[in-house]
Residue, then its C-alpha position, 0 to 999 in steps of 0.5 A: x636636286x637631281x631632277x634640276x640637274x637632270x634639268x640642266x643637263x637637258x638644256x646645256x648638255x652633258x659637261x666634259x668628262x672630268x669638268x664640273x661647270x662653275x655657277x657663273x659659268x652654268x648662268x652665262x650659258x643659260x643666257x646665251x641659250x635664252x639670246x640664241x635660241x629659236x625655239x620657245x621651249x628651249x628658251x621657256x627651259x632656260x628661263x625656268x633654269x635662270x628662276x631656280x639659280x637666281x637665288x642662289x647666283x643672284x650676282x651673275x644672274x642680275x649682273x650678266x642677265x639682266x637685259x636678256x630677262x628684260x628683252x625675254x618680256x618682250x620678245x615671248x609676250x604671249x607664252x605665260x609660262x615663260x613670262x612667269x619665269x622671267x618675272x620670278x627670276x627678276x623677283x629674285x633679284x631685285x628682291x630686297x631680302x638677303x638670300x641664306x646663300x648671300x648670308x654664308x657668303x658674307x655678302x650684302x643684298x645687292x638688290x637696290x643695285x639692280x633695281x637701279x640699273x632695272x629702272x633706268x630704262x623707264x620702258x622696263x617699269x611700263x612692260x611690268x605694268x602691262x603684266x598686271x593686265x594677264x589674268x594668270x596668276x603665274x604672271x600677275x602675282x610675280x609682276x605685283x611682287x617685283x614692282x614691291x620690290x622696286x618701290x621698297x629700294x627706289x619709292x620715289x623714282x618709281x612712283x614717278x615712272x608709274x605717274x607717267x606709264x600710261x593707266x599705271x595706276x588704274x593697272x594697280x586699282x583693278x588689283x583690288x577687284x581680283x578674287x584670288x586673296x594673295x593678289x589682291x592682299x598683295x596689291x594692297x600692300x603695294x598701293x600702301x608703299x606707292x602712295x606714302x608720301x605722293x599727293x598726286x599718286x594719292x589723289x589719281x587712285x583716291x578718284x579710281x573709286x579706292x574709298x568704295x573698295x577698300x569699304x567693299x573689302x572691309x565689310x567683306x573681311x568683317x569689318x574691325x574683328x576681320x583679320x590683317x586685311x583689314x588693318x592694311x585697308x585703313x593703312x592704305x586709306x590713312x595715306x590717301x587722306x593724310x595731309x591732303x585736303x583734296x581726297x579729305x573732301x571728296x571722302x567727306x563729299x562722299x559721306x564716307x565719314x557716315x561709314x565709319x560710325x558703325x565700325x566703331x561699336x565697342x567690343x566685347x569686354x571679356x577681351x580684346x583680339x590683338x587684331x581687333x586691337x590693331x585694326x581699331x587704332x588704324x581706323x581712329x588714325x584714318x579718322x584723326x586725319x580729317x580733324x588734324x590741327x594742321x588741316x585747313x580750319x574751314x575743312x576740320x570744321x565741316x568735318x567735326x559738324x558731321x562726325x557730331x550729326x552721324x553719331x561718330x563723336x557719341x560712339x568715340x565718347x562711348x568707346x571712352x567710356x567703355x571697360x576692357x579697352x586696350x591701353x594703346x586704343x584707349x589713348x588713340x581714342x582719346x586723342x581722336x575725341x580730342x582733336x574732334x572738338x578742338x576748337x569747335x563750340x558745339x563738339x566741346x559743349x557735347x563732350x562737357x555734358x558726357x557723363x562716366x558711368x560711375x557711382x557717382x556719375x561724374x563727367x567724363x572730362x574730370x574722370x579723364x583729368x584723374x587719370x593724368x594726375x594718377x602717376x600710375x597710368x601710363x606715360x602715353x595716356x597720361x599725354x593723350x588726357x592732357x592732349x584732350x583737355x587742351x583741345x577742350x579748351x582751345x578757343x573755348x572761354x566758356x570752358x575757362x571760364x567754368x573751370x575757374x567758377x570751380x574754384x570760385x565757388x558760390x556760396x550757395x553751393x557745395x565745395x566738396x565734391x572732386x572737380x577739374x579744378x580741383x583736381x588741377x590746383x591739387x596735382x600742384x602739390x603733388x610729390x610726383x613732378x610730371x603731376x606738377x607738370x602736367x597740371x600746370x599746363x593745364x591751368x595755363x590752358x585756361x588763360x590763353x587769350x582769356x583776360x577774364x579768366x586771368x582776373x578770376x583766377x587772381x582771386x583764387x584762394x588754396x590752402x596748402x595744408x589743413x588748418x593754414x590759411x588760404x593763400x591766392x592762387x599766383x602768390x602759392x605757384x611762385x612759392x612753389x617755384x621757389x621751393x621746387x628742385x626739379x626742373x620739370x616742376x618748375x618748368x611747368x609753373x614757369x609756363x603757367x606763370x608765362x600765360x598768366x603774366x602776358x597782357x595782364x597788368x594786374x596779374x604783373x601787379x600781383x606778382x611784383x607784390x608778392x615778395x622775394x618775386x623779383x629777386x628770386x628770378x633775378x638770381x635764377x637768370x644769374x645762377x650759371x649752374x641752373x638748368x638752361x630752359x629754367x633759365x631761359x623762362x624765368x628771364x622771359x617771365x621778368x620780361x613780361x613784368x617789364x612788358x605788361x607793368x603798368x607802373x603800380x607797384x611804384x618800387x618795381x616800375x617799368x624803369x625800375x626794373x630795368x634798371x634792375x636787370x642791367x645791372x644784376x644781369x646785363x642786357x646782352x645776358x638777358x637776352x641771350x637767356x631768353x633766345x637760348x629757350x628758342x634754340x633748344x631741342x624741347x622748344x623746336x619739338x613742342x614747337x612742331x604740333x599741339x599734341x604732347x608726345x614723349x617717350x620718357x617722362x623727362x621728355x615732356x619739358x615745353x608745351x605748344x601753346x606756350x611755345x607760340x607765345x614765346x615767339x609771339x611776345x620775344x621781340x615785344x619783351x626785348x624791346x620792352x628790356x633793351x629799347x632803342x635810344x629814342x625809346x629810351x627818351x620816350x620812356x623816360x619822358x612817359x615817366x615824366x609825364x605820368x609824374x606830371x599827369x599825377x601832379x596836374x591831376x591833383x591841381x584839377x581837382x584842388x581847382x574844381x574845389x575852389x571854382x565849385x566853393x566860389x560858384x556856391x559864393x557867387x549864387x550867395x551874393x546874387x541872392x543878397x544883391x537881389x534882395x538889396x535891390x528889392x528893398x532899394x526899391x521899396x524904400x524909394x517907393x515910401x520916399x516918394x509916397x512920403x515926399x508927396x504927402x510931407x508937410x514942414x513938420x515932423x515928416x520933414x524928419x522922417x524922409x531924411x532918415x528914410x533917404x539915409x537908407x536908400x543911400x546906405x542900401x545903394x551903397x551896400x547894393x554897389x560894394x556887392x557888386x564889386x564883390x560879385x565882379x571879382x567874383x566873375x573874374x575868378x571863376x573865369x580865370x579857373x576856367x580857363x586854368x582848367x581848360x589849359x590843363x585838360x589840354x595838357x593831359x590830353x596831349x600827354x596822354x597822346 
């Protein structure tokens, strides 16, 4: 302390006998001493003073010397002493910390003020870049801090003054080639706040060669067992790729990915380093960003192909599997295993056949599955797994398709043994309701978009207790409904109940069968004290009965239930049950991204995929429960016809009876009149013959008899043949009756 005030008294000269100078008053004369002076020591001196006060008298310094400091850059360029001075003193007072002296005071950090009045001269940020150029470390490092302190008040206004500086960002890229450690540490932390949230920020330093860098440092620090170093470069990397498919492809087309397979080795299973921890969860986040469900699908494609061909997605299926992980890597891992095969065929096929090193083996994809319905595993895993079976499933029919066989077993195969089916029908009856929840979402997985899942799992029998009967599968979960209390629980057999009943009329057949159905959801809609999602779900599964109803439960009809709903609950009321689901807060989160994410357990309400049917079939269930008047007509004369069509129908098959029993006749009485013509024919031959050789005798007799019967058979032979004219007439009047009624059908049917 005295050596500064010696400092000072060296610069400003002794004071007054019996004066003690204020701090403002001791700030002002350095400053002037820095504007008038003409020698570079006295201003170098007052510079060094000005960095020492500007902690403490930030205030008066920002506020009195800011444009002095500025011009102080320029005017004394080529000494780095005092440009090092000068940077340290605006350091100070940009600096987005409160000073201990601020603290006493009661004052808050001023230093976003100064910033903003430092960066309204666009000039100031680019004389701050041309530091970065001095090699000095007194010069360099002081200019790295202040431009950190500028973006944490100011990020936006100064990524665009960067953007415009002329090589301001390669200024910032030829940082990380710096030996000295703090710089190039330091420089990673600022390239870290400069390129959050800046595509084109992103993109000029992803193509200044940033990926080989940030690789260089990596291997040079250790790679994931390196220290915080590390984690900054994949942090810094993360930003790059993040949402933005240009630096996607070029790290793609630049193999990159290749690189970052051998990184992902298991570590040791005596224990994890916290650092190793932190910096493996930041690489499976730099990984998740190439595969991420909101990337263009052409590109996340290509990239789970080559993460598959490297071994990338085998080294994640291996970390999966591997003890001693930490909680937090594990559910990153398996969210980043999930969103690696999410709709990829080949990656899902690969993962299906990934076995846990058990006793016995078991695949991995049913040891996952027992850890969601284990209510002792964490709250964020227990999403992660039920995340990746999600992901396992999407777009995957054979994969639905397999796990309803496991509850359709063959008789020629086992039926003990733990599968994913299993394992899901079970967490139904689960006392633990987000069990309930989660293995109702994820059944409804395997019907979406899956007509022939949804007919299997109609035939699928659970016996809910030992020794009761079997009861199918729809029938059980509407039991269930109505016997759970919770919201939770019954909001997840809603939504299973939702993607079972969506364009399946045999499954809106099974559920208008069972009974109490419909008259259990109606008094859910009615009941005023119910949840509102609850409310809101059971509407939209009524009007998915209305929808999808086929008309084959004649007591619940289309028009039936309607009718039904008009009366018990109100059209308007309807409705506005089912849009209450689309304004509440669960439907616009889960609506956001296909993964499940929660911070308590009564967090987790709605899934995606049942958030995009909604808002696929809400107009179709409105205009299937409040037609327009035309449509009204129209459906009432559908009805109509569809009597009718039954009616005539009924006619076509009496009549195709009658004309098959009259063509039977028909053939009957060509046979006789063949044969009457035969002998007709054959008596008229004797006759003759007889005629010829008659004497006036006895012969004379025989050929009055034998006329008598060629006369008989003429006769005979003619009334069948009226008979087989009236028989003509009547196959031709069914024809034509038949053909007016195909018409008929095939105009209503239009």
């Amino acid at each position: 302390m005295e050596y500064f005030k010696s400092g000072l008294k060296s610069v400003l000269g002794a004071p007054q006998p019996g004066q003690q100078p204020s701090g403002a008053d001791t700030v002002e004369r350095l400053i002037q001493r820095v504007q008038t002076s003409t020698l570079l020591e006295d201003r170098r001196d007052a510079c060094r003073a000005l960095k020492a006060l500007s902690k403490t008298y930030r205030l008066e310094v920002g506020a009195h010397g800011m444009d002095t400091l500025c011009y102080e850059l320029v005017q004394d360029r080529n000494d780095s002493e005092t440009i090092g001075y000068t940077l340290d003193a605006l350091c100070n007072v940009l600096s987005p910390e409160t000073f201990e002296e601020e603290e006493e005071r009661g004052t808050d950090s001023v230093g976003g003020q100064f910033t903003e009045i430092f960066i309204k001269q666009s000039q100031n940020v680019t004389l701050v870049l041309e530091m970065l150029e001095e090699f000095e470390f007194h010069v360099r490092w002081p200019a790295v801090k202040l431009l950190s302190s500028m973006l944490a008040h100011r990020a936006r206004e100064v990524q665009e003054l960067v953007l415009t500086s002329p090589m301001g960002v390669s200024k910032l890229m030829d940082l990380l080639s710096d030996s000295r450690e703090v710089i190039r540490n330091d420089a990673l932390l600022l390239l870290i706040s400069l390129t959050k949230g800046n595509a084109n920020i992103q993109k000029i330093v992803a193509f200044e060669n940033a990926f080989d860098r940030l690789f260089e440092v990596i291997a040079s620090e250790g790679g994931l067992d390196g220290g915080i170093v590390v984690e900054d470069c994949l942090l810094l990397m993360y930003n790059l790729l993040r949402a933005n498919p240009s630096n996607q492809n070029f790290f793609k087309e630049g193999s990159f990915i290749q690189k970052l397979t051998p990184m992902l080795q298991p570590g040791s299973e005596d224990g994890w380093a916290a650092q190793r921890a932190a910096n493996c969860h930041a690489l499976l986040q730099v990984l998740r960003t190439l595969v991420a469900p909101a990337n263009p699908a052409q590109a996340t494609s290509a990239c789970q192909q080559i993460m598959r061909g490297s071994g990338l997605l085998g080294s994640l299926s291996d970390s999966l599997m591997a003890s001693g992980v930490p909680a937090d890597v594990l559910t990153e891992t398996v969210c980043a295993v999930a969103e690696v095969m999410r709709g990829c065929g080949e990656n899902q096929t690969f993962f299906s056949q990934v076995m846990a090193p058990s006793n016995p083996p078991r695949p991995a994809l049913v040891v996952l599955l027992m850890s969601m319905v284990n209510e002792k595993q964490p709250l964020a895993l227990r999403c992660a797994v039920l995340y990746c079976f999600q992901c396992f499933l999407h777009r995957n029919q054979d994969g639905q398709a397999q796990l309803a066989q496991t509850l359709l077993p063959a008789t020629t195969e086992q039926v003990s043994g733990v599968t994913s089916g299993t394992l899901l029908c079970g967490g139904l009856f689960s006392p633990d309701t987000l069990t309930n929840w989660f293995s109702c979402v994820a059944l409804s997985h395997s019907l979406v978009d899956n007509p022939g899942t949804k007919e299997q799992l109609l035939r699928v029998q659970l016996a809910p207790a030992e020794g009761h009967p079997g009861v199918h599968l729809l029938p059980q979960c509407l039991a269930l409904l109505q016997q759970a209390q919770r919201p939770q629980t019954r909001l997840g057999l809603l939504q299973l109940l939702a993607q079972w009943l969506a364009h399946c009329s045999a499954a809106v057949g099974h559920l208008l069968s069972t009974p109490n159905a419909v008259a259990h959801l109606t008094a859910v809609v009615c009941d005023v004290s119910e949840e509102e999602l609850v409310r809101g779900l059971s509407a939209f599964v009524l009007g998915l009965c209305v929808a999808f109803n086929d008309d084959a439960v004649v007591s619940f009809g289309r028009l039936a239930l309607v009718q039904l709903i008009n009366k018990r609950i109100g059209t308007e009321a309807f409705l506005d049950r089912v849009a209450d689901v689309t304004r509440h807060e669960a439907y616009a989160k889960a609506a956001k991204h296909p993964q499940p994410t929660a911070a308590t357990v009564a967090d987790l309400l709605l899934d995606h995929e049942f958030c995009r049917l909604l808002k696929a079939l809400e107009n179709v269930v409105a205009r299937a429960v409040a037609p327009k008047p035309e449509e009204v007509v129209e459906q009432v004369g559908s009805a109509q016809y569809k009597v009718l069509i039954r009616q005539q129908d009924e006619q076509l098959a009496q009549l195709s009876r009658q004309l098959s029993q009259v063509t039977v006749e028909r053939d009957h009485l060509a046979a006789q009149v063949s044969q009457l013509a035969a002998q007709v024919a054959q008596l008229r031959d004797q006759n003759s013959v007889l005629k010829a050789a008659a004497d006036e005798g006895g012969l004379q007799a025989r050929v009055a008899e034998l006329q008598q019967q060629v006369a008989k058979a003429a006769a005979d032979q003619e009334d069948l043949l009226e008979l087989m004219d009236d028989q003509e007439a009547k196959l031709t009047k069914y024809r034509n009756r038949l053909k007016q009624l195909g018409e008929k059908v095939d105009q209503i049917s239009v």
